[in-house]
C-alpha positions in Angstrom: 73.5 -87.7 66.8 75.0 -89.0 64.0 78.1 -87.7 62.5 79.2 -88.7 58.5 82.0 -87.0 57.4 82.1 -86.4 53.5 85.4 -85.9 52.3 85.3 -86.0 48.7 96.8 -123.4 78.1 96.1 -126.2 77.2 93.7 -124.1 79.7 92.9 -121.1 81.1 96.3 -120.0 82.4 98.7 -117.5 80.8 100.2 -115.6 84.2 100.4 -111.8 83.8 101.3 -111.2 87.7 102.0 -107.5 88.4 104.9 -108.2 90.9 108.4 -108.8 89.5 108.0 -111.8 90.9 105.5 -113.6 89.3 106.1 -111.6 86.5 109.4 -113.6 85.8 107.3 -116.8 86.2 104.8 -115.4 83.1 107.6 -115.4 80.6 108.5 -118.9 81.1 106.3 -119.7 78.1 107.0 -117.2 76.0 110.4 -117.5 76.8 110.4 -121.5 75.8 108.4 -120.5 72.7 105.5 -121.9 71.3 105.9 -125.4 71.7 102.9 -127.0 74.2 104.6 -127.3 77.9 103.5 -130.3 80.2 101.6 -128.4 82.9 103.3 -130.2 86.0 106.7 -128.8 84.3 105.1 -125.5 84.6 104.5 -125.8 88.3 108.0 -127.7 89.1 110.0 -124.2 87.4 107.5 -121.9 89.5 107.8 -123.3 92.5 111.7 -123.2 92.1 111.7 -119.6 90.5 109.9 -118.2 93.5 111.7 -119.7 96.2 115.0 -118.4 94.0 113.7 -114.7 93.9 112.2 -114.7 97.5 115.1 -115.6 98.9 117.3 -112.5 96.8 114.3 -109.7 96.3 115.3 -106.6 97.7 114.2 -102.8 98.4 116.8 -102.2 95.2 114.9 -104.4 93.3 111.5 -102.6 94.0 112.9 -99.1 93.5 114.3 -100.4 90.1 110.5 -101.5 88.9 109.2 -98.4 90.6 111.7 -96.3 88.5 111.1 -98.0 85.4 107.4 -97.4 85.7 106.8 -93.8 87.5 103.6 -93.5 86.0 102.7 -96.9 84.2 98.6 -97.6 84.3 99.5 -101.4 84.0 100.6 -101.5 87.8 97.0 -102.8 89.8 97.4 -100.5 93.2 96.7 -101.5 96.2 93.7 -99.6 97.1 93.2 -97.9 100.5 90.2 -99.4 102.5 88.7 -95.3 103.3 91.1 -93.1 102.6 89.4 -90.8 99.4 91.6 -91.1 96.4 90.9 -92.1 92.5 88.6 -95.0 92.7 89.8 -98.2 91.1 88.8 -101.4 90.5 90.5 -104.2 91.6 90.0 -107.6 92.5 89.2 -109.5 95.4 92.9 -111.9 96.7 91.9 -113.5 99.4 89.5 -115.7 101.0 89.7 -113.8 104.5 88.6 -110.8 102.5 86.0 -112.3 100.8 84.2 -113.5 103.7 84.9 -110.5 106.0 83.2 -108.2 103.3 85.9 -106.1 103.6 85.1 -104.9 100.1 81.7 -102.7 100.7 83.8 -100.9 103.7 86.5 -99.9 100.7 86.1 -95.8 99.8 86.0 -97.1 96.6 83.0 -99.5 96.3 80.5 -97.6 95.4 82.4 -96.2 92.6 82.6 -99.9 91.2 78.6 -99.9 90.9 77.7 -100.2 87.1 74.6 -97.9 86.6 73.3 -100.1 83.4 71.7 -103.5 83.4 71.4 -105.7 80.8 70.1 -103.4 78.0 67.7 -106.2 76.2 63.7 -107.2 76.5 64.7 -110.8 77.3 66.6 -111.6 80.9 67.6 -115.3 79.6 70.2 -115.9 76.5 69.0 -117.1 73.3 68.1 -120.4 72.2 70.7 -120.6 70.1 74.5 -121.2 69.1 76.3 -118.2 71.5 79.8 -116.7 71.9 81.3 -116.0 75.0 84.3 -113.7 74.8 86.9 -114.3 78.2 88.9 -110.9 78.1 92.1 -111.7 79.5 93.8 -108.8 78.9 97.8 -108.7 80.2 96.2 -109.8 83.8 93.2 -107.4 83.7 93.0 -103.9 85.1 95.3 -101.9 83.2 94.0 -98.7 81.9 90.2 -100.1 82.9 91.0 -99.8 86.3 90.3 -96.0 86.8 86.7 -96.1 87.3 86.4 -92.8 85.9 88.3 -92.7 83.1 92.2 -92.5 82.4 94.3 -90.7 79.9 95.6 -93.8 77.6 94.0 -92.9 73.7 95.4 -96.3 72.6 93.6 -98.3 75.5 92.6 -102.2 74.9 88.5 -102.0 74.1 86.4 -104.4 72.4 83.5 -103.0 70.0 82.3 -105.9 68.4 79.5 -106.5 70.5 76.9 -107.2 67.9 79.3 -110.2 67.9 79.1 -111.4 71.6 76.3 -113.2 73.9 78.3 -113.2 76.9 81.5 -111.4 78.4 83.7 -112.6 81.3 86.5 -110.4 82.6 89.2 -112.9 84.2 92.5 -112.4 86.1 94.1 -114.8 88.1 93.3 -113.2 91.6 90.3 -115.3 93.2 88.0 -112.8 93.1 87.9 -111.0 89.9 85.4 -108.3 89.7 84.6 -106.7 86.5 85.4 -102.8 86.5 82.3 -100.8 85.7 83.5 -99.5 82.4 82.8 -103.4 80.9 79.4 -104.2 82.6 77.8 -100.7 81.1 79.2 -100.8 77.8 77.9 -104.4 77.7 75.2 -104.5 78.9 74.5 -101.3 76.9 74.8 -103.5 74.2 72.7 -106.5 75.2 75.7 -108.7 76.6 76.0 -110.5 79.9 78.8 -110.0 82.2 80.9 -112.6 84.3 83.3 -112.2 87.0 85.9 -114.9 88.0 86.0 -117.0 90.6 89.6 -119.1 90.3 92.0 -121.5 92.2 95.3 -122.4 91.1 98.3 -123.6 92.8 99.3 -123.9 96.2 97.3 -120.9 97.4 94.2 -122.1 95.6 94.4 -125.7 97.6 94.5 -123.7 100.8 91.7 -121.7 99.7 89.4 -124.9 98.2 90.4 -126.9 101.5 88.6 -123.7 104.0 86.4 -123.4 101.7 85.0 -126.6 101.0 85.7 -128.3 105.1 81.1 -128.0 105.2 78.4 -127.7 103.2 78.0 -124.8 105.7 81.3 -123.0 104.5 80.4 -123.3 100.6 77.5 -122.7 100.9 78.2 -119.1 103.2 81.2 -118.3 100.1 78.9 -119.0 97.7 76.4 -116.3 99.0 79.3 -113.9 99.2 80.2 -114.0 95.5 76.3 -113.5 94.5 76.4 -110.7 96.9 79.1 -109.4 95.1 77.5 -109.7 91.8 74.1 -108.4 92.3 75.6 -105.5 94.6 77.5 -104.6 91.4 75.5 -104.9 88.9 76.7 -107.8 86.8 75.8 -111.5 85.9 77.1 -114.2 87.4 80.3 -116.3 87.8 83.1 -118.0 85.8 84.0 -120.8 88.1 87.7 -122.4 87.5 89.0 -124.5 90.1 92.2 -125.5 88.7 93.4 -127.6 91.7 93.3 -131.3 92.5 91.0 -132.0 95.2 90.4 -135.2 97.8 87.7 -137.0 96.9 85.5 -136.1 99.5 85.7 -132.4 99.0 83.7 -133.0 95.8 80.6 -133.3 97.4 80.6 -129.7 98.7 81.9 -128.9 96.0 78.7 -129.7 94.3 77.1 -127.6 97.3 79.0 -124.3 96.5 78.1 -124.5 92.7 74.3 -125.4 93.3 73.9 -123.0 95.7 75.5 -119.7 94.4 73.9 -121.0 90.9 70.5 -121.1 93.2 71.4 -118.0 94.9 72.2 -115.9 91.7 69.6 -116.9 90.0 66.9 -115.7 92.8 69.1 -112.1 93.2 69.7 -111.1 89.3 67.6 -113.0 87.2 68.7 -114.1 84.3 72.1 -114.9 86.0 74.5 -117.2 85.0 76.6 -119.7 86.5 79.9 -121.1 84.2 81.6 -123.9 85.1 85.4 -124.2 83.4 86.2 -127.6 82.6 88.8 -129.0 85.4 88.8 -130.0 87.6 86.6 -133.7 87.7 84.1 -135.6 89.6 86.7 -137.4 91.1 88.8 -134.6 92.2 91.6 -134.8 89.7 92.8 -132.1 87.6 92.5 -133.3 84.2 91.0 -131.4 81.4 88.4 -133.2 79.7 88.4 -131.0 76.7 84.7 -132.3 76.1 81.9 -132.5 78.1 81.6 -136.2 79.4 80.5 -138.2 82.6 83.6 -137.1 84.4 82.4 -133.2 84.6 79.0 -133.4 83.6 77.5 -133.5 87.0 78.7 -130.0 87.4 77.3 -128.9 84.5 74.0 -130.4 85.5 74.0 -127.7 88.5 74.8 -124.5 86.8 74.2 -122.5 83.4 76.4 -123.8 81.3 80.5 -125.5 80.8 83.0 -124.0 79.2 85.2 -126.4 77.8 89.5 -126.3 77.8 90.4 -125.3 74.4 92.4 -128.4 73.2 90.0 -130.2 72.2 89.9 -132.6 68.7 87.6 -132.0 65.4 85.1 -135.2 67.0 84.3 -133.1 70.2 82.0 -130.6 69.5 79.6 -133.6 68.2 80.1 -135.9 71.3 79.5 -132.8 73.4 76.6 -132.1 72.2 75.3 -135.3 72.3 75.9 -135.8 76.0 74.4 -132.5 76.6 71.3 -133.3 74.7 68.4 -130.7 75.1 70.9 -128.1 76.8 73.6 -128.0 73.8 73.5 -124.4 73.8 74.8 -125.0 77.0 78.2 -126.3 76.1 80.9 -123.8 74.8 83.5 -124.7 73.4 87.2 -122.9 73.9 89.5 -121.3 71.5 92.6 -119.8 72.7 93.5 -117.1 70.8 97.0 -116.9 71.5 97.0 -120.7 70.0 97.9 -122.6 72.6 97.7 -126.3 71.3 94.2 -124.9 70.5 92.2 -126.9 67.3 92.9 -124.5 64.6 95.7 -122.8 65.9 94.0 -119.7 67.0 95.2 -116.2 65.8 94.4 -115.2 62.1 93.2 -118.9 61.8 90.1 -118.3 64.9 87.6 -119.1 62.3 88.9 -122.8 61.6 87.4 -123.8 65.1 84.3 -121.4 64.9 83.4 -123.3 61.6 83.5 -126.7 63.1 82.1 -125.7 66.4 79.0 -124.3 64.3 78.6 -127.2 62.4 77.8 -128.6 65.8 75.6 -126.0 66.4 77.3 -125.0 69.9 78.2 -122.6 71.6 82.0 -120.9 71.1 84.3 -119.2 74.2 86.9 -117.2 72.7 89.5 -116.9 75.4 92.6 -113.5 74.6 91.1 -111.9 71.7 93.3 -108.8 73.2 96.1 -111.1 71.1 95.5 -108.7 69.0 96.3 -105.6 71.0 99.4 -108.0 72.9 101.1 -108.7 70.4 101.0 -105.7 68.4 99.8 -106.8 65.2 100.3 -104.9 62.2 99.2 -101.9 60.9 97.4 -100.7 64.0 95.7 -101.8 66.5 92.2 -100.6 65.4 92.9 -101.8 61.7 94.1 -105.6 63.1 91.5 -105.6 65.7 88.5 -105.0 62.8 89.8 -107.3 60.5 90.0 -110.2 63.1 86.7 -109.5 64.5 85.8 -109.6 60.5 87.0 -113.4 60.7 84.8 -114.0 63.8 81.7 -112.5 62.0 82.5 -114.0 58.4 82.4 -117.7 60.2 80.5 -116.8 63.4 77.7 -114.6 61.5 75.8 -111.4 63.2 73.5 -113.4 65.9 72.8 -110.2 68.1 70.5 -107.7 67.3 70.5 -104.0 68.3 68.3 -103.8 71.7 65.3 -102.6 69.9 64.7 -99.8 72.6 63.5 -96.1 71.6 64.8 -93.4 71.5 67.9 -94.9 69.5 71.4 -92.8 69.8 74.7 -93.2 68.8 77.7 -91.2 68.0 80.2 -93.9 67.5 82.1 -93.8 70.3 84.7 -96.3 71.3 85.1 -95.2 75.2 88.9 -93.7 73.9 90.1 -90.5 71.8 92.0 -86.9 71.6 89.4 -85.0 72.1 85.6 -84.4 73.2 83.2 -82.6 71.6 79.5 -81.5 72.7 77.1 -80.5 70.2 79.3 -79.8 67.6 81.7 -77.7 70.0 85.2 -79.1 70.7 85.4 -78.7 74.2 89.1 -80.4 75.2 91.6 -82.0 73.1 92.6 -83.9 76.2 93.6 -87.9 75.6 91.4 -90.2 77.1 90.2 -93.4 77.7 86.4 -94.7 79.5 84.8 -97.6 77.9 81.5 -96.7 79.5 81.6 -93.8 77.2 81.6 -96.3 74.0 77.9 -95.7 71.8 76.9 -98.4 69.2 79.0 -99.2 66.8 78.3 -99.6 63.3 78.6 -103.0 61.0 81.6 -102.3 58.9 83.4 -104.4 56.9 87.1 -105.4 56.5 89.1 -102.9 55.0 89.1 -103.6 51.0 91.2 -101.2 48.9 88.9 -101.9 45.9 85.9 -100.3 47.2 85.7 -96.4 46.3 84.3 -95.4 49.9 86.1 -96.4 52.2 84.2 -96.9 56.0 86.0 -96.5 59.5 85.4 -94.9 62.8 87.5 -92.2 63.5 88.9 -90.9 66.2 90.9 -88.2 65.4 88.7 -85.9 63.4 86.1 -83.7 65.0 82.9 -85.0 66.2 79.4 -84.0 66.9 79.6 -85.7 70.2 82.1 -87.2 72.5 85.6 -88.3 70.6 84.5 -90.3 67.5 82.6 -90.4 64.3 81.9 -92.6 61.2 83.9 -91.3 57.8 83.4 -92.1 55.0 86.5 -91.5 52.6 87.0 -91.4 48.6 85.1 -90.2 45.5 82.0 -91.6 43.3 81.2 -91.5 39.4 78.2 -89.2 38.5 74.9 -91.2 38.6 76.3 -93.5 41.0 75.5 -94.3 45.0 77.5 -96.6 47.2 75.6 -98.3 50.2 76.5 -99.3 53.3 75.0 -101.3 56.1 75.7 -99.7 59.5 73.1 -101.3 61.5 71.0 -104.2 62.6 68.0 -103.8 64.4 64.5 -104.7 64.8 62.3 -101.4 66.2 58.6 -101.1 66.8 56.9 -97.9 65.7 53.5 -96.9 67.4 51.8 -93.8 65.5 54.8 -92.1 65.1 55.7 -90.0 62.2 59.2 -90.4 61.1 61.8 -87.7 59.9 64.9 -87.7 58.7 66.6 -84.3 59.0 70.3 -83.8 57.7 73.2 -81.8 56.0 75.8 -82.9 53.9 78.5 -83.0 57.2 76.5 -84.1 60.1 73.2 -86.6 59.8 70.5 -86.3 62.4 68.1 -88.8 62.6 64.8 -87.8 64.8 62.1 -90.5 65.0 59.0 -88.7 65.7 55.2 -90.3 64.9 52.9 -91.2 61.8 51.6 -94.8 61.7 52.8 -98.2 62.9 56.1 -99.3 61.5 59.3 -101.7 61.6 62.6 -101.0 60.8 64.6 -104.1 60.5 67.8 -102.7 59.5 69.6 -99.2 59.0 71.6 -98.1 55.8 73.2 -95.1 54.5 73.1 -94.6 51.2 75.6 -92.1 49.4 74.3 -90.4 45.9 77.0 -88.2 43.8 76.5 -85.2 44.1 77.2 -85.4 48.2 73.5 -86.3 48.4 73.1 -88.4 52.3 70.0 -90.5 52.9 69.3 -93.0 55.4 66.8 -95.6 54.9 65.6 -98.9 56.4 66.6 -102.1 54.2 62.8 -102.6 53.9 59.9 -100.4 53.0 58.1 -99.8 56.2 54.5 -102.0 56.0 
């Protein structure tokens, strides 16, 4: 139902680790400010740090972080293998475990099944300019993690997916599995989902050396990760080898990306495969920040490259040109946090989507939870709206609303203070679930000129589950204010339509009469309280 209340790294690296540990070696950027770090310096301090705190961690030192955080969501469990307990989600850290398929003998597996697929008539992505949103939230599975919902109001949650072609939830573990929550309210909303496949540092050689010894090997790894994805429910792979390689592991190299782009594509169709742009043909580390000869061949073997967010104003053009036919193909980063990114990321995102559209490719927004992070002002729902405003106001609305019938929504966003079922207020519990979220209407950025003023709320009562659309101020006599809350495209056979309503709650019943097509949903408000909803077109 519907509800209307009237109220007259230079690349993909920014460590979040959950261990005190490795959670000293996250702040060394943030601690040396702003200014772009030479990457080998990075791995020079890290390597000392850790063999500094190895060497004087102690059981005081883990009863102190324990103490400090008796009850903190943010700490990623280790989960039992069959014991019953809360499920979680949680990512896969080693290659042992990856091959032994350790994972489906885990009590909580089946709990990490999402029970959506990809709510849209089409399995392949559009022929057209896309944004791919990398999540890369504080090191993944914070308040996500609890498979069936957790107790945080104020949880991190994207609801711009009207915005957004593809999603990828990354961590740095090698394995990272997207919980659930993401891949239903995504896919709910007509948006791919990625996992993360990622090596990085020591560890990661170790892994990429097992892993790619024969074509055998990659090619057995490979399976397990499409496994993995079409077991669970979601779309394919981020790959992101960031580790320097001999020149003769490249050629399996080439084996493993083929053949799980091969392999996913016969299991979940309409898979993707993503390579990150690395590691190079020759083995070398070296971000290209374009796509050129020296990373092209992997591109060539998969579904598409996203390219390392330094990149200059010239690139998108010569990227496109070397991917020809398949420019679509070719998206292009933005760190959000603006780490020597083109444009500086932050409040300035749409200064690389403009040029990247000029180009007419694709975009990869990597952080947008910079937002939630770093706490900007006034709240995080205000900040997080008005960002996503500059993403729309340069990007523009490419997705559609899956036009599938019966249409529902009562503006959910998967967090609140309360539930409510048919009108009834039935706890006034906190809580968080992102597979809860419904559709979410277009609104604007806030601007204190307009006499109605549009938001979701949260905190007010709701027809169903814990939010609703409200509409706030006063209007002149003989006056209406309109709003666009929708965009849609829905085929009508014989069906009548109705609109049934009261001046608190809206109910919108499609029901039969002749053929029809909506295009796109708008309320209109008429002094005295009058409430209608109509299409932006007359129906033909």
């Amino acid at each position: 139902m519907l509800k209307l209340k009237n109220n007259k790294k230079h690349h993909v690296h920014r460590k979040s680790e959950v261990s005190v540990t490795k959670s000293w070696c996250a702040m060394i950027p943030w601690l040396l400010g702003a200014a772009y770090i030479n990457r080998q310096f990075l791995i020079n301090v890290r390597n000392i740090l850790l063999f500094f705190l190895d060497a004087i961690q102690t059981p005081f030192l883990f009863l102190i972080f324990i103490m400090s955080n008796p009850k903190s969501e943010s700490v990623v469990s280790e989960p039992s293998d069959s014991e019953p307990s809360i499920p979680i989600s949680y990512p896969i850290k080693t290659l042992s475990e990856l091959e032994s398929r350790s994972y489906f003998e885990s009590f909580h597996y089946p709990f990490n099944k999402a029970s959506s697929s990809v709510n849209n008539s089409s399995s392949s992505l559009p022929n057209r300019r896309r944004l791919l949103v990398c999540h890369d939230m504080a090191g993944g599975y914070l308040d996500d993690k609890w498979v069936q919902g957790g107790t945080n109001p104020d949880a991190y949650a994207i609801w711009h997916w009207h915005l957004i072609d593809v999603f990828v939830y990354f961590s740095h573990s090698l394995v990272t599995l997207p919980p659930p929550s993401w891949t239903n309210t995504a896919h709910r909303h007509g948006v791919k989902v990625l996992g993360t496949f990622i090596t990085e540092w020591d560890e990661g050689k170790a892994v990429c050396d097992t892993m790619l010894s024969t074509k055998e090997t990659a090619h057995m790894y490979a399976e397990r990760l499409a496994e993995l994805a079409a077991d669970l429910g979601f779309d394919g792979w981020l790959i992101n080898m960031e580790v320097n390689l001999d020149p003769g592991q490249i050629s399996n190299l080439k084996e493993f990306v083929a053949h799980l782009s091969l392999t996913m594509h016969s299991s979940v169709p309409g898979s993707l495969v993503i390579w990150y742009d690395s590691v190079t043909v020759d083995g070398k580390l070296n971000w290209q920040d374009q796509l050129n000869e020296h990373n092209k061949p992997f591109f060539d073997i998969c579904d598409g490259i996203f390219v390392n967010y330094t990149w200059k104003e010239d690139y998108p053009r010569l990227s496109a040109a070397v991917a020809s036919d398949r420019k679509f193909d070719v998206y292009m980063g933005i760190d959000i946090f603006g780490r020597n990114t083109y444009g500086g990321g932050q409040w300035n995102v749409n200064v690389a989507l403009d040029v990247i559209k000029k180009n007419d490719v694709s975009a990869a927004i990597f952080a947008p939870g910079w937002v939630y992070e770093t706490k900007q002002p006034p709240d995080f729902q205000t900040a997080q709206n008005s960002w996503w405003g500059l993403v729309e106001k340069s990007w523009g609305v490419l997705q559609k609303l899956p036009g599938v019938l019966p249409f529902y929504t009562n503006f959910d966003q998967g967090r609140g203070y309360h539930i409510s079922v048919d009108g009834d207020n039935v706890s006034d519990a906190t809580w968080c679930n992102i597979s809860c979220q419904g559709f979410q209407p277009l609104l604007e950025s806030v601007d204190p000129t307009n006499s109605i003023q549009v938001s979701v709320d949260l905190k007010e009562a709701s027809y169903s589950g814990g939010g609703n659309i409200t509409f706030k101020g006063s209007l002149e006599e003989q006056t209406y204010y309109e709003s666009k809350i929708f965009q849609g495209e829905f085929l009508l056979n014989d069906l009548p339509i109705h609109f049934i309503y009261s001046v608190s709650y809206i109910f919108f019943i499609i029901i039969a009469e002749k053929t029809a097509h909506i295009n796109m949903f708008f309320l209109v408000l008429r002094m005295p309280s009058y409430l209608e909803y109509l299409p932006m077109h007359e129906f033909y």
